[in-house]
DRENVEXVO-570806 format. One record per residue: residue number from 1; residue in one letter; x, y, z of N, C-alpha, C in turn. Coordinates in nm, 2 decimals. Layout:
BEGIN
REC   num   residu    neast   nnorth      nup   caeast   canorth     caup    ceast   cnorth      cup
REC   NUM        A        X        Y        Z        X         Y        Z        X        Y        Z
...
This chain:
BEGIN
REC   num   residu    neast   nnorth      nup   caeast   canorth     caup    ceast   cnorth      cup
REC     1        X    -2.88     5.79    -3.03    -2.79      5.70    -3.11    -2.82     5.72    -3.26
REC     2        X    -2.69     5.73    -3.35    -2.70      5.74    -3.47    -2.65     5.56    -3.55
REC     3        X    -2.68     5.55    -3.65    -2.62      5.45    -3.71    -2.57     5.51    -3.85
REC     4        X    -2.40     5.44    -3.83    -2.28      5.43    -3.93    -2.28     5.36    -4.02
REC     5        X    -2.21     5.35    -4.15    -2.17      5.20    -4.22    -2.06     5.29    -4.26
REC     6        X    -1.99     5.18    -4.31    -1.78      5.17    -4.29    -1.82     5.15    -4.43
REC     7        X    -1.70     5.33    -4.44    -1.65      5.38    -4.60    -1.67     5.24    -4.68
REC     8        X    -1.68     5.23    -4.79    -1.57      5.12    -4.90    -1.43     5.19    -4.89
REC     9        X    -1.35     5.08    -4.87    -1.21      5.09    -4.88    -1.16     4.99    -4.90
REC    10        X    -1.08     5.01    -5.03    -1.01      4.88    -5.08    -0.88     4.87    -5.04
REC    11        X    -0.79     4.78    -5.01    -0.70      4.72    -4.90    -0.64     4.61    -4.96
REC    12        X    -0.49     4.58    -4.95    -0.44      4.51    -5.01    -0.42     4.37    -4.89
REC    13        X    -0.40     4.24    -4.93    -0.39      4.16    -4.78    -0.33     4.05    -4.88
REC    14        X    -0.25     3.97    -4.78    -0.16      3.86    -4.82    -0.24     3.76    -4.73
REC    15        X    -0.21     3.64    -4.78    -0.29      3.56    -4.68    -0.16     3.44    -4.64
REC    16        X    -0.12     3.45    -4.48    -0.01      3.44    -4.43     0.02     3.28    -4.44
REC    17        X     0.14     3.23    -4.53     0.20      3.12    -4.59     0.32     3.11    -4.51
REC    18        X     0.41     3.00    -4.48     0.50      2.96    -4.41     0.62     3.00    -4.54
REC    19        X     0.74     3.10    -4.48     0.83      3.19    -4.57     0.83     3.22    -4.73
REC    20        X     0.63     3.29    -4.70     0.65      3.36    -4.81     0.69     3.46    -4.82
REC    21        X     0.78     3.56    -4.90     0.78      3.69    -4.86     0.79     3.77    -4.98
REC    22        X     0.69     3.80    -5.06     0.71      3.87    -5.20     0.63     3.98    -5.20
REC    23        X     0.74     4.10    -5.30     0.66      4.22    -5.36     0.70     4.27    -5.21
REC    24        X     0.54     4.37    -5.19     0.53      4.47    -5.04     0.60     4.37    -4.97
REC    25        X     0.50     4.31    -4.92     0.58      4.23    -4.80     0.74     4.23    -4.75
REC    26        X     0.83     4.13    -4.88     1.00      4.16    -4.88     0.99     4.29    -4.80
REC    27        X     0.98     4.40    -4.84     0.99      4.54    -4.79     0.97     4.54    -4.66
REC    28        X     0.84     4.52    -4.61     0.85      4.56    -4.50     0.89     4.48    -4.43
REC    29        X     0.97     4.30    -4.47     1.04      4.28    -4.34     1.17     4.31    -4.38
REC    30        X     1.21     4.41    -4.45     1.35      4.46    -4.49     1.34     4.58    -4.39
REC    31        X     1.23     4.64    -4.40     1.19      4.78    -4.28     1.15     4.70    -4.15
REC    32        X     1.12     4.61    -4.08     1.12      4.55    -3.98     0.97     4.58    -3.96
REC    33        X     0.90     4.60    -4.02     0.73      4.59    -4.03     0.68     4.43    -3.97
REC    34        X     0.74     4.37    -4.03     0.71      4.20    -4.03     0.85     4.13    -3.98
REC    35        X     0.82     4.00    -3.91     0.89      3.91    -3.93     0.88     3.77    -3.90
REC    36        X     0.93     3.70    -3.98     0.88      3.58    -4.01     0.91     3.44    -3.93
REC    37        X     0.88     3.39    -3.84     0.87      3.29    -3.77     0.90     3.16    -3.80
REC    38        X     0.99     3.10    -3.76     1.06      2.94    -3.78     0.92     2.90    -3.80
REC    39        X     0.83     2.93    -3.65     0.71      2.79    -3.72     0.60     2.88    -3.81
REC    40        X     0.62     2.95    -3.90     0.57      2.98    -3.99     0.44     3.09    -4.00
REC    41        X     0.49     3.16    -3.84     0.39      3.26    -3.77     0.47     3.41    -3.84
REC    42        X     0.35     3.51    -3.78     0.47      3.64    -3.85     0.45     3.76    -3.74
REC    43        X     0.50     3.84    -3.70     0.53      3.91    -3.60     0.50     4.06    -3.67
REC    44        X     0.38     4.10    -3.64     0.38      4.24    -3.72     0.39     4.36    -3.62
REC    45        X     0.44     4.45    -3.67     0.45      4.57    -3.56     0.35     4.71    -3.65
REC    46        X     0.23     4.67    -3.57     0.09      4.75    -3.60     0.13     4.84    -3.53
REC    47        X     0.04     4.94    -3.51    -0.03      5.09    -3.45    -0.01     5.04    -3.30
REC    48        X    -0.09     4.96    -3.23    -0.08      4.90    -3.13    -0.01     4.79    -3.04
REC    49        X     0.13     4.78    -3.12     0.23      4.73    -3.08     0.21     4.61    -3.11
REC    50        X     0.33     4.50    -3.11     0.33      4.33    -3.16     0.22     4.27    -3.19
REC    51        X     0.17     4.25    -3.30     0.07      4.14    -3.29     0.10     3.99    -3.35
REC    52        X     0.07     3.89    -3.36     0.08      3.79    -3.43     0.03     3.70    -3.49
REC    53        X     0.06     3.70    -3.65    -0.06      3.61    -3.70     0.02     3.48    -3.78
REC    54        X    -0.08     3.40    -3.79    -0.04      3.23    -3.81    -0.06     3.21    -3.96
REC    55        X    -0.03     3.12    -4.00    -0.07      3.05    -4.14    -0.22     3.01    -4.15
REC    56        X    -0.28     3.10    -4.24    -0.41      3.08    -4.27    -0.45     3.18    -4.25
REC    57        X    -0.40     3.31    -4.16    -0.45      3.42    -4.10    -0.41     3.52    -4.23
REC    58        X    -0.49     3.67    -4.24    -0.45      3.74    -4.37    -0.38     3.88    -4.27
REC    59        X    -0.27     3.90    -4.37    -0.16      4.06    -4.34    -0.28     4.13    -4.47
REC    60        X    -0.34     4.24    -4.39    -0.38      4.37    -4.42    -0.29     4.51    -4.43
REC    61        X    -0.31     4.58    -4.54    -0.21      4.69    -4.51    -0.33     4.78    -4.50
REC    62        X    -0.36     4.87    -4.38    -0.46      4.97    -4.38    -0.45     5.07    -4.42
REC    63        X    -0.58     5.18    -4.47    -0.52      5.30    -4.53    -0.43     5.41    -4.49
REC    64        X    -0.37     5.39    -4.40    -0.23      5.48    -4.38    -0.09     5.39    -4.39
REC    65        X    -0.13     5.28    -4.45     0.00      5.23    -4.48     0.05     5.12    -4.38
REC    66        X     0.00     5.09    -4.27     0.01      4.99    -4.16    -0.05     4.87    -4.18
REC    67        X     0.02     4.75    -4.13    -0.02      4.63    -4.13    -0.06     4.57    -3.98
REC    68        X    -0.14     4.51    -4.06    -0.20      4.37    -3.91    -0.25     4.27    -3.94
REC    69        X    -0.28     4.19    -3.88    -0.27      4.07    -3.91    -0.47     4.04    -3.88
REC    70        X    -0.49     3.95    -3.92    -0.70      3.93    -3.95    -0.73     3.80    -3.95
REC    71        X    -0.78     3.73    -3.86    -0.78      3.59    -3.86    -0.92     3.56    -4.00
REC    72        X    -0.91     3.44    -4.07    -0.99      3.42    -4.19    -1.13     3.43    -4.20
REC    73        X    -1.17     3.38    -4.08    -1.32      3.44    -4.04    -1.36     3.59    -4.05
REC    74        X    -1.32     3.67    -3.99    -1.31      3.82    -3.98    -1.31     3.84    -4.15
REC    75        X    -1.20     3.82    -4.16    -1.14      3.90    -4.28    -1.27     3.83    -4.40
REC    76        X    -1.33     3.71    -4.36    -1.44      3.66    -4.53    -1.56     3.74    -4.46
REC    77        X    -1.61     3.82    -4.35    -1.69      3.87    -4.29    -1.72     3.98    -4.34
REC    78        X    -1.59     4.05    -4.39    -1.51      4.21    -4.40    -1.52     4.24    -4.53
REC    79        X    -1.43     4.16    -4.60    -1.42      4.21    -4.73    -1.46     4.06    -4.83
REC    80        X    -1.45     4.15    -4.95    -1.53      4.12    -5.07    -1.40     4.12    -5.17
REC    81        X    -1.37     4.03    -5.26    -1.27      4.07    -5.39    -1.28     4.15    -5.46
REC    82        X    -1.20     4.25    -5.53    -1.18      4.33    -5.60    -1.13     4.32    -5.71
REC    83        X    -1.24     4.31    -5.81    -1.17      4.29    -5.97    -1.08     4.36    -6.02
């Protein structure tokens, strides 16, 4: 067994608000990437088919350009802000 550590990669993420939709985002629920839910959930169409994330949860765009959704724990585990 070898041991890894995970590239730095800096990544853009929204942190999911009831009908927010500005900048990237608009876009991709204009491209059907995203969509936004009466009760304020959002429907992302990842690599791995529908996923869905809630208010409070963060939209990640990964480095090939795809979104998914990161519940808040994970995502303050993960990443670090970027000045």
């Amino acid at each position: 067994m070898a041991k890894y550590r995970k590239k730095p990669v800096v990544i853009d993420a929204w942190k999911i608000e009831p009908a927010i939709q500005e900048g990237e985002l608009a876009q991709a629920v204009v491209d059907g990437k995203l969509k936004y839910c009466e009760d304020g959930s959002v429907l992302i169409a990842t690599l791995e088919g529908t996923m869905q994330g809630f208010p409070g949860d963060w939209i990640i765009c990964g480095v090939n350009g795809e979104y998914y959704p990161c519940k808040p724990d994970i995502f303050a585990k993960t990443y670090d802000a970027v000045e």
